[in-house]
C-alpha positions in Angstrom: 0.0 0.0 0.0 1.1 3.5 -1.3 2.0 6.0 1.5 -0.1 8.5 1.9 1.4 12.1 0.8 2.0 14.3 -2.1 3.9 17.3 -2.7 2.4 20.8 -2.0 4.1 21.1 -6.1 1.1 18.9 -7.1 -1.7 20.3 -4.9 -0.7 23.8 -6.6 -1.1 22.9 -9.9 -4.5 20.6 -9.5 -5.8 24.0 -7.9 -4.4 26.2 -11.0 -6.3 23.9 -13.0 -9.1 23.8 -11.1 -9.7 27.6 -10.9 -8.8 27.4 -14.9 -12.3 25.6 -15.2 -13.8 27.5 -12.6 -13.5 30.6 -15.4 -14.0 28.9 -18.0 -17.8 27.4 -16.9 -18.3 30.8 -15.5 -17.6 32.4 -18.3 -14.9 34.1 -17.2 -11.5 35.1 -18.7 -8.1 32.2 -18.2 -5.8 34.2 -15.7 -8.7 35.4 -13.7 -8.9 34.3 -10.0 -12.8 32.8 -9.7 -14.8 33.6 -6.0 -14.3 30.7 -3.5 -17.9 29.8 -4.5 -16.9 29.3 -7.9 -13.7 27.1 -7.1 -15.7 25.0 -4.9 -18.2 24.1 -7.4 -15.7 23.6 -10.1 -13.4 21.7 -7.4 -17.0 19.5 -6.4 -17.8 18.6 -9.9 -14.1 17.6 -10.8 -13.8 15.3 -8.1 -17.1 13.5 -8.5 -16.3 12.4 -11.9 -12.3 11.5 -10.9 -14.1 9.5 -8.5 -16.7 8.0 -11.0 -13.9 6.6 -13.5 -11.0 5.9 -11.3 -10.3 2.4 -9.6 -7.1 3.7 -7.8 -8.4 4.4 -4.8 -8.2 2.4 -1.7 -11.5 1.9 -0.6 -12.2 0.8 2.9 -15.8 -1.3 3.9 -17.4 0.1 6.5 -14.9 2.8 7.1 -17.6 4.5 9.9 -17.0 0.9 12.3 -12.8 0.8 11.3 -12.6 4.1 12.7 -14.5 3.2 15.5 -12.2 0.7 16.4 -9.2 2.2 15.5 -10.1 5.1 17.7 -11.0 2.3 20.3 -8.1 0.3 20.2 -5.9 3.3 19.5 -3.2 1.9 21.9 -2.2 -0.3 19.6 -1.0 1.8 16.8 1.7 4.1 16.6 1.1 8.0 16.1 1.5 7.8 12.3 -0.4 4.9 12.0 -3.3 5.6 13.5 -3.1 9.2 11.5 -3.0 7.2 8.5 -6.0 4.7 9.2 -8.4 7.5 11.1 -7.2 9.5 6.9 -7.5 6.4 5.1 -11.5 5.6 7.1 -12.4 9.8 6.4 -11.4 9.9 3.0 -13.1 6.1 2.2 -16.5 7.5 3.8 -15.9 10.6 1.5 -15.4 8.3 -1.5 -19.1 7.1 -0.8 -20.2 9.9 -1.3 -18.0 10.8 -5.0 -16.1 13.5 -3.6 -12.5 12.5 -1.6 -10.1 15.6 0.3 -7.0 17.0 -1.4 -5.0 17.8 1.8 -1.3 16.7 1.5 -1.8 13.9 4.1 -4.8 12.5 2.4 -3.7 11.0 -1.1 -0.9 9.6 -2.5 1.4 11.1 -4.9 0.2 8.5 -7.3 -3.5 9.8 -7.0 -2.6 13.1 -7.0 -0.6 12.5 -10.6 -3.9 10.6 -11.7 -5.9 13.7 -11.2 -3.7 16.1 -12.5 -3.8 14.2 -16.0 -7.7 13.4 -16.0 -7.8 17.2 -15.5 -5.6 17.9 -18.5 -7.3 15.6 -20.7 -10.5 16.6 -19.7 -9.5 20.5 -20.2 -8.1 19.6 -23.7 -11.9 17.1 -24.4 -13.8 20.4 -23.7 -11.7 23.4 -25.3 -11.1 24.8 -21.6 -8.3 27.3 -22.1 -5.1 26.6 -20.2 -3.1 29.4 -18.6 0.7 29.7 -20.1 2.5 28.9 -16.6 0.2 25.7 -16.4 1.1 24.1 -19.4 4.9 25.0 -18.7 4.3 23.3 -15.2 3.1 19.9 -16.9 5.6 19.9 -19.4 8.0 20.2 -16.7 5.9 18.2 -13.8 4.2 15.5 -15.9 5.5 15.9 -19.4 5.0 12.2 -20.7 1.7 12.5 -19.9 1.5 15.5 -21.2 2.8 15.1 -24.4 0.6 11.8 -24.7 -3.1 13.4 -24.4 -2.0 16.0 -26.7 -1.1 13.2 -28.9 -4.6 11.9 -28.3 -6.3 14.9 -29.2 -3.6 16.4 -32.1 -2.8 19.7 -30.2 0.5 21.1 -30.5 2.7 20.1 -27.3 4.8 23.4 -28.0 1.6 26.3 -28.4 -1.2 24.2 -28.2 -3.0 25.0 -31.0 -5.1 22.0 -32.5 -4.8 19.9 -35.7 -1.3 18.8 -35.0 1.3 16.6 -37.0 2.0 13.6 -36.0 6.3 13.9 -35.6 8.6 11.4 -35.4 11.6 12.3 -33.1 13.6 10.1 -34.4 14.5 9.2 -38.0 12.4 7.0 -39.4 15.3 5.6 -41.7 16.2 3.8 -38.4 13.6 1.3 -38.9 13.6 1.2 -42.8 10.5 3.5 -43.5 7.4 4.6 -42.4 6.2 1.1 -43.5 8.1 -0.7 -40.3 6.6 1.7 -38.0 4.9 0.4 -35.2 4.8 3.5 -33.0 6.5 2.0 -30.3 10.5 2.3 -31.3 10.6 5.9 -32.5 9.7 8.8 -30.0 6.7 10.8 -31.2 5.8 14.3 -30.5 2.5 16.1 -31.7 3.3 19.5 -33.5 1.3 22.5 -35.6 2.9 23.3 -39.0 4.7 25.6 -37.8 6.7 24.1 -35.1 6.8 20.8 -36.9 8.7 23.3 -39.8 11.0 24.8 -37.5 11.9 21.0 -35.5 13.1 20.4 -39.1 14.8 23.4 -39.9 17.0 23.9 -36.3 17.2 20.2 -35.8 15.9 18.3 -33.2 18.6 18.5 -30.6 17.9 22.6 -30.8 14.7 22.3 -30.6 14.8 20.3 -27.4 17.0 22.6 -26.2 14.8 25.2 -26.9 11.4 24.1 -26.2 12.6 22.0 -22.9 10.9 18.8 -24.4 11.0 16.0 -26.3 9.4 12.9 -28.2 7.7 10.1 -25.5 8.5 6.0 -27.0 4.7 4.4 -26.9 3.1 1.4 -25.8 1.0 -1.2 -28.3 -1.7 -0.5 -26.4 -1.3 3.5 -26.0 -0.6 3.8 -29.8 -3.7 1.2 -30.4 -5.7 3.9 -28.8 -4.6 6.3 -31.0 -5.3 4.6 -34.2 -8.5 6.5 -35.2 -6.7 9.9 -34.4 -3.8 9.1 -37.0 -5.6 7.0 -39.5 -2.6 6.4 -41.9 0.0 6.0 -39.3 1.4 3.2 -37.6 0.9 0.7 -40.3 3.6 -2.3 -39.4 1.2 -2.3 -36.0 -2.3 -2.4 -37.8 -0.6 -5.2 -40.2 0.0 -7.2 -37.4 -2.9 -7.2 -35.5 -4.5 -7.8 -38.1 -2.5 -10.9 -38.9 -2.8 -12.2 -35.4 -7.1 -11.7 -35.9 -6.3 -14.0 -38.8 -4.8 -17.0 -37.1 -6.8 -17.0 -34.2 -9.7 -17.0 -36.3 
């Protein structure tokens, strides 16, 4: 089991992007700082669906009677364990209810990185703008992630702006051609036309240099998930899957 704790790093940037769609379903301007009543409601409806859809939490039955008891029998713990089981039993009965606390003591930094990139995907799903410094503190905080949901929904990892390129990092001459390319042994980076012009002309040492990031290798089954975004990429992959349907059928 995951200790419980996550950087104060984290918590500051799920609450930048929290406040982001505070403004954004209030109609305010990115940048702005929303009332408390608007964070909070933003902040309530966040959490619920995190909850809904993730299974990485550690649920606890009856968490109402284990704190009872470990109250009761509180002798027989240490200071930081009973902490952590009277946290683990307040946050479980929280969980019942879709909503869970985002104090430092109350999830772990796994969790906390889970929720930081359903809130990134989500923001790029629904067009909610992003503040400059946020997306500079995910490239530098959570930048594989990162770069793979903007893969997922072609925006430009450097600005952003949607209807990327699919770029491979690394030559494709490596592998023999685009027709050996499986997405999974060439780094791949999303990028507009005019960044994915000037990772060409500079080179893409300089422009890593530059721009602080870099092409992420893939999975099968993250580059499977991508196949109806790139529809003519990654054809060694769909040639094989498709063999392997073949024979088992």
């Amino acid at each position: 089991m995951e200790k419980l704790g996550y950087s104060r790093q984290t918590q500051k940037l799920i609450y930048a992007l929290i406040y982001d769609f505070a403004n954004f379903w209030q109609g305010n301007e990115a940048g702005w700082k929303p009332s408390y009543i608007e964070a909070a409601y933003a902040k309530d409806i966040l959490k619920s669906e995190f909850v809904r859809e993730y299974d990485g939490f550690d649920y606890i039955k009856e968490p109402a009677k284990q704190l009872t008891n470990a109250i009761y029998n509180k002798d027989n713990y240490t200071c930081d364990e009973l902490f952590d089981e009277v946290v683990r039993c307040m946050q479980s009965m929280a969980l019942e209810k879709y909503g869970f606390s985002l104090k430092l003591c109350a999830i772990t930094q796994k969790q906390a990185n889970d929720f930081v990139k359903f809130l990134f995907d989500l923001a790029l799903k629904i067009n909610v703008p992003l503040r400059t410094e946020i997306i500079e503190l995910l490239k530098e905080q959570h930048q594989r992630d990162y770069i793979f949901t903007d893969l997922k929904y072609r925006c430009c990892a450097i600005c952003g702006k949607a209807g990327a390129d699919l770029e491979h990092f690394d030559n494709v001459a490596r592998i023999g051609g685009y027709k050996f390319d499986t997405g999974t042994k060439l780094r791949l980076l999303p990028l507009c036309r005019e960044h994915h012009g000037e990772a060409h002309y500079i080179g893409k040492t300089q422009f890593k240099n530059k721009y602080k990031i870099q092409g992420i290798l893939l999975s099968e089954e993250e580059v499977i998930k991508l196949f109806p975004v790139y529809k003519n990429q990654f054809k060694a992959l769909r040639e094989k899957i498709k063999e392997e349907s073949k024979e088992s059928s």
